[in-house]
C-alpha positions as CSV (number, residue, x, y, z in Angstrom):
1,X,-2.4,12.4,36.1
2,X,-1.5,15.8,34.6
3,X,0.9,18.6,34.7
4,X,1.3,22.1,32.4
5,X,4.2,22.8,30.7
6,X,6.7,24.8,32.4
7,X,8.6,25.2,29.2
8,X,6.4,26.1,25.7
9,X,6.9,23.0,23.7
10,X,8.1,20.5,25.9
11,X,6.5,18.5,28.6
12,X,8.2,16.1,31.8
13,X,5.1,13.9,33.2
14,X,6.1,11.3,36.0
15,X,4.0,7.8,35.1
16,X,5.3,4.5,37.2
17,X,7.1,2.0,35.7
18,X,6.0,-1.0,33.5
19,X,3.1,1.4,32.5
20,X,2.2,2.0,28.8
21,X,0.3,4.6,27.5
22,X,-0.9,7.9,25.6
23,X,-0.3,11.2,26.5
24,X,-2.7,14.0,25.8
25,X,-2.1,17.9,25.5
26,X,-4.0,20.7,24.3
27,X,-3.8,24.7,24.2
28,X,-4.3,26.8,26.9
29,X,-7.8,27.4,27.3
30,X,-8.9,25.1,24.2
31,X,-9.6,21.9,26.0
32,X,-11.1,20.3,22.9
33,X,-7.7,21.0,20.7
34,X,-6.3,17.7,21.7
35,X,-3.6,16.0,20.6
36,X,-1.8,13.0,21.6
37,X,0.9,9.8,21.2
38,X,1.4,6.5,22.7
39,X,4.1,6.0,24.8
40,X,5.5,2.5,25.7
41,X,6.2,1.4,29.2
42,X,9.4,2.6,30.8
43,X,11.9,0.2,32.9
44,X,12.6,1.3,36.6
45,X,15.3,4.1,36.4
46,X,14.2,4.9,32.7
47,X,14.0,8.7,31.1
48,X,11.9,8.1,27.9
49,X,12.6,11.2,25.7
50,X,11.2,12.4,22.7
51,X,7.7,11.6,23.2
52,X,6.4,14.2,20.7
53,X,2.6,14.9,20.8
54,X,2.0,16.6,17.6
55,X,-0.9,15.9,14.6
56,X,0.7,12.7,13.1
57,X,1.1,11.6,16.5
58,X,-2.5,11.9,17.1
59,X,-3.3,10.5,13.8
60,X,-1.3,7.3,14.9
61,X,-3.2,7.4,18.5
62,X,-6.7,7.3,16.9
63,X,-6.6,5.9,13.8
64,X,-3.7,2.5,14.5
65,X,-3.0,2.6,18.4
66,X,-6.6,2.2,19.2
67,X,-7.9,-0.6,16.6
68,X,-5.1,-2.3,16.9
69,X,-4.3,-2.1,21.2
70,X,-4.1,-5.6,21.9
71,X,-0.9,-5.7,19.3
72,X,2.9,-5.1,20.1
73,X,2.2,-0.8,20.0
74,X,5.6,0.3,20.5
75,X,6.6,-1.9,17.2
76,X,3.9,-0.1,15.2
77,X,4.9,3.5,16.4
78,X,8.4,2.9,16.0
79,X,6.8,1.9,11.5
80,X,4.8,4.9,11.9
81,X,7.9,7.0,12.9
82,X,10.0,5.0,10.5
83,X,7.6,5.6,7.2
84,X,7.0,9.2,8.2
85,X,10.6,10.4,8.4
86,X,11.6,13.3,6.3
87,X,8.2,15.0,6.1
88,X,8.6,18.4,6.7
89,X,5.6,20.8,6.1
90,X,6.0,24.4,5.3
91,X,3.1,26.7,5.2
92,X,2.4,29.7,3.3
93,X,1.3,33.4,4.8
94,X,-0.2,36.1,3.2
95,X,-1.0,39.4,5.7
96,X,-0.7,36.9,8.8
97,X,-3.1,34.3,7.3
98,X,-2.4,31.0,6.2
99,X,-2.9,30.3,2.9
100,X,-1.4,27.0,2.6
101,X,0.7,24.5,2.8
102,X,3.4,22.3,1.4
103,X,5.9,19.0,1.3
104,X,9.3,20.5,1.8
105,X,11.7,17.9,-0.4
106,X,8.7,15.3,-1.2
107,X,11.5,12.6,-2.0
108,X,12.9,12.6,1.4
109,X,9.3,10.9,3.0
110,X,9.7,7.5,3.4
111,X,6.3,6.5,3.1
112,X,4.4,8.6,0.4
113,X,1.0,7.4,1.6
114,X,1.4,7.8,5.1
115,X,3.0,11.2,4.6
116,X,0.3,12.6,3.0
117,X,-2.1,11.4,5.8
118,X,0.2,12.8,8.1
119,X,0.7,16.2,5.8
120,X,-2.8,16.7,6.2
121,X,-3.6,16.2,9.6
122,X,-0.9,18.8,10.5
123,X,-2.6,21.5,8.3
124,X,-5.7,20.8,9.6
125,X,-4.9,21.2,13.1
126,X,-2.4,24.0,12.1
127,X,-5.3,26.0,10.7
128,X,-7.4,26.0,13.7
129,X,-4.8,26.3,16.0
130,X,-3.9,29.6,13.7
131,X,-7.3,30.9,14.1
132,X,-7.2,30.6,17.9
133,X,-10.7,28.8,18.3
134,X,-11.3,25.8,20.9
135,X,-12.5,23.6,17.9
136,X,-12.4,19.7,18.2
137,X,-9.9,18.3,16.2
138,X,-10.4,14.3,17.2
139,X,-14.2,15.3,15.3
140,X,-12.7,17.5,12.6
141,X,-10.2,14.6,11.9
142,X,-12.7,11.9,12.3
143,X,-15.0,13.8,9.5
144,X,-11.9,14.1,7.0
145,X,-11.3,10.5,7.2
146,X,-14.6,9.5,6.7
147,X,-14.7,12.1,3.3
148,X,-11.3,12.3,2.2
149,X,-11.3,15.4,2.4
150,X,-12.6,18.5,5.0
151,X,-16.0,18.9,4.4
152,X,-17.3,22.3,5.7
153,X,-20.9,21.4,6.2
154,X,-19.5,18.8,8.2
155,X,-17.1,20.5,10.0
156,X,-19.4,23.6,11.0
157,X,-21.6,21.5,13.0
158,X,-18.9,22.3,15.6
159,X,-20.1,25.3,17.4
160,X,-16.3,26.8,17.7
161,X,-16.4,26.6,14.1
162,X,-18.2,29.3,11.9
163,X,-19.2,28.7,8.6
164,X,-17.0,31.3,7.2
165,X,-14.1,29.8,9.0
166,X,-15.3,26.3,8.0
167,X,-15.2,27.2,4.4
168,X,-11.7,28.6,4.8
169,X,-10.3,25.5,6.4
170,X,-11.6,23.2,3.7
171,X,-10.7,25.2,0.9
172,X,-6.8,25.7,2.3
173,X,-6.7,21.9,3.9
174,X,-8.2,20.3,0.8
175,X,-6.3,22.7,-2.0
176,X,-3.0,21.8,-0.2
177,X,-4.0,18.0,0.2
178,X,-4.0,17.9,-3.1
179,X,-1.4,19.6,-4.6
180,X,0.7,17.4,-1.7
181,X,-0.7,14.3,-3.1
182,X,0.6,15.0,-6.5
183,X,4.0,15.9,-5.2
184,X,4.2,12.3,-3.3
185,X,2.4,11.0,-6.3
186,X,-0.2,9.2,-4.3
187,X,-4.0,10.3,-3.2
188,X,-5.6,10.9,-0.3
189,X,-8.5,8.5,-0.3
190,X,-5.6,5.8,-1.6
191,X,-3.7,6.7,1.6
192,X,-6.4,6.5,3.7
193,X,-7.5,3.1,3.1
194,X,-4.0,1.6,2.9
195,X,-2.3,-0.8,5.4
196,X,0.9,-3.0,5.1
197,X,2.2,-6.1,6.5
198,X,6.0,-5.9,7.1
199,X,6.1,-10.1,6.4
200,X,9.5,-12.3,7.9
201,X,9.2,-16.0,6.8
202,X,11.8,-17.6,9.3
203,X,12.9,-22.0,9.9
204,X,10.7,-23.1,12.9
205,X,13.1,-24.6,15.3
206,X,16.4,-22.5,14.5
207,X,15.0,-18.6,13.4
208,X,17.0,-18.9,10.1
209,X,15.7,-16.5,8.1
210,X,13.9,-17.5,4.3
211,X,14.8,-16.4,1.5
212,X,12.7,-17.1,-1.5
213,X,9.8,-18.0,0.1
214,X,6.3,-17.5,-1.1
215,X,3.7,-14.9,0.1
216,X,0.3,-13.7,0.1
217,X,-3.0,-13.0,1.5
218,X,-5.5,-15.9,1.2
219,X,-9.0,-15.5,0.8
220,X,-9.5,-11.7,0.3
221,X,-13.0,-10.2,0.4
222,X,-13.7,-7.3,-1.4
223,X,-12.6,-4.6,-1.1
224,X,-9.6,-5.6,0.1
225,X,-6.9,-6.0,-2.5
226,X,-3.1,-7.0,-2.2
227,X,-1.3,-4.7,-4.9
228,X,1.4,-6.9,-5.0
229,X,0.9,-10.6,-3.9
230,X,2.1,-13.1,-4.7
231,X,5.3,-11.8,-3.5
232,X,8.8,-13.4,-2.6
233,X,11.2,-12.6,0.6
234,X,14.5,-11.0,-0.2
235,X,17.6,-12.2,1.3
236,X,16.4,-10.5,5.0
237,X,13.3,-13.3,4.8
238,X,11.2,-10.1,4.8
239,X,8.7,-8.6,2.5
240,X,6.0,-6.1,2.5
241,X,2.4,-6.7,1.5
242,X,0.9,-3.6,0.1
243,X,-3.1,-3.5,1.0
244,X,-5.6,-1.2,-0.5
245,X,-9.6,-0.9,0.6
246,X,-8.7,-2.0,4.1
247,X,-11.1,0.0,6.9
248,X,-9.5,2.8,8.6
249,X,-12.7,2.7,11.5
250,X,-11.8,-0.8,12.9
251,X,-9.6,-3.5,12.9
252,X,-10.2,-7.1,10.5
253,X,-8.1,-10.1,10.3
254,X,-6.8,-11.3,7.3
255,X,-4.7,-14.5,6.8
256,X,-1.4,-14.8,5.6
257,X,0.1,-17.9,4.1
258,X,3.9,-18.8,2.9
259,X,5.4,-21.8,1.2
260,X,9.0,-22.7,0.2
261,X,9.8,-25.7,-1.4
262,X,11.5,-28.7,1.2
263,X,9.2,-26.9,3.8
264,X,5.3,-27.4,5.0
265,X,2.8,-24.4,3.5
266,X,1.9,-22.7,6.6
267,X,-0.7,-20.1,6.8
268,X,-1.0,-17.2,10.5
269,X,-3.6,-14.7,11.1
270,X,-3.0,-11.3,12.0
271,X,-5.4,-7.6,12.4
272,X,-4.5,-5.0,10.2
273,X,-6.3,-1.6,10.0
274,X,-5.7,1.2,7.4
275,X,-3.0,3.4,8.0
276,X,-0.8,1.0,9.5
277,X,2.5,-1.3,9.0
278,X,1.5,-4.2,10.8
279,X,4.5,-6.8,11.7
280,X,4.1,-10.7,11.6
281,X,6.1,-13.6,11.6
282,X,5.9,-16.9,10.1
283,X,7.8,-20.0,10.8
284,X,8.0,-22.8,8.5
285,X,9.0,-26.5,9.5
286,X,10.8,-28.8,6.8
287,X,9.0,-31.5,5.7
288,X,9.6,-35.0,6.9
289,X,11.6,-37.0,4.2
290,X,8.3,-39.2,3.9
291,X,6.7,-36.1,2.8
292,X,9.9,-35.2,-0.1
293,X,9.7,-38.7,-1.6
């Protein structure tokens, strides 16, 4: 189903009931300037509001809501929301022309690394937008993923795409990327290959959360590598595994194990893919008194 905007910049589409999602939009006439979000399934009656379909969006769409479809999406947008709050990206004009871009207030982004993902997927499709061509962004994105930056060769194999303007793009993208990265003190081809898992250790039986306990990834293959396992929960019976050299193309398992002493080691499995905060539970049962003695 489909409908045009009656308003610029805002969008009503009727979907059923108990029906998840993504919704796709584009530019008048530029069919191939897509971008899209995942939006959850509504309840009987329900008005979902604030769907926004912009760049990060899209970069959430591709690179977590597809690897990673047979997990809980809505949780993972609402992280993706959560970790880029406070990015704001100003751009910079000179005679009508884009010239860059910028982090308004770098220290209000929640997540450095996803901000900067996010930062540059919006002047990417900002830029072509600006210059009014009917490029494909899903291809220009995919391509700056896969190099960490916009390559122009690259990105001129798209016939909207001239190599004039495709030199332009990667000069203004990339030069902005960078100076971004510095201000969020984080890189590009870091932040690209990053996931988290947003661990809760809880009691099996009662939910009670854990504090204290133990955890980490087992058996990690290179590349991956946790930044900061070992690591204990905090008085919530949550804590964050940092991931770096995870694949942003696909989704892999890893497993996660936790311990606390009076209580039985216990060890889940869960997908992760780059770019994402991935939530997983683990329950722990106390050990039989046999077991303490």
């Amino acid at each position: 189903m489909g409908a045009d905007t009656a308003t610029p910049g805002r969008y009503f589409l009727p979907v059923p009931p108990h029906v998840p999602g993504f919704v796709r939009c584009h530019p008048p006439a530029r069919g191939l300037l897509v971008l899209a979000t995942f939006v959850p399934a509504r309840e009987a009656g329900e008005l979902l509001v604030r769907q926004d379909v912009n760049p990060g969006t899209t970069m959430f769409s591709v690179q977590v809501g597809l690897p990673l479809a047979g997990n809980s999406l809505p949780v993972l947008k609402q992280n993706y929301l959560a970790d880029v709050a406070g990015l704001r990206v100003g751009v910079t004009q000179e005679n009508g022309n884009i010239t860059g871009f910028h982090v308004t207030a770098p220290a209000n982004v929640s997540d450095p690394d996803i901000g900067l993902v996010v930062f540059a997927a919006t002047a990417l499709y900002t830029i072509l937008l600006d210059e009014d061509v009917n490029a494909n962004f899903v291809a220009a994105w995919n391509g700056l993923v896969g190099e960490s930056a916009v390559d122009p060769e690259r990105l001129a194999e798209d016939p909207a795409v001239s190599r004039e303007l495709a030199q332009t793009v990667a000069n203004v993208v990339n030069t902005s990327t960078t100076t971004a990265g510095d201000d969020l003190d984080t890189q590009l081809d870091t932040a690209l290959l990053t996931a988290r898992l947003e661990v809760r250790v809880q009691e099996d039986g009662n939910g009670a959360v854990l504090q204290g306990a133990t955890v980490e990834l087992l058996n990690l293959a290179d590349p991956l590598q946790c930044v900061n396992c070992p690591a204990v929960t905090g008085p919530d019976g949550e804590v964050t595994l940092t991931i770096q050299g995870a694949p942003n193309d696909r989704a892999i398992a890893v497993t996660v194990g936790a311990s606390q002493e009076g209580f039985q080691d216990t060890r889940v499995t869960q997908r992760i893919v780059a770019m994402a905060r991935v939530p997983v539970e683990i329950e722990l049962s106390a050990q039989d008194d046999d077991n303490n003695d």
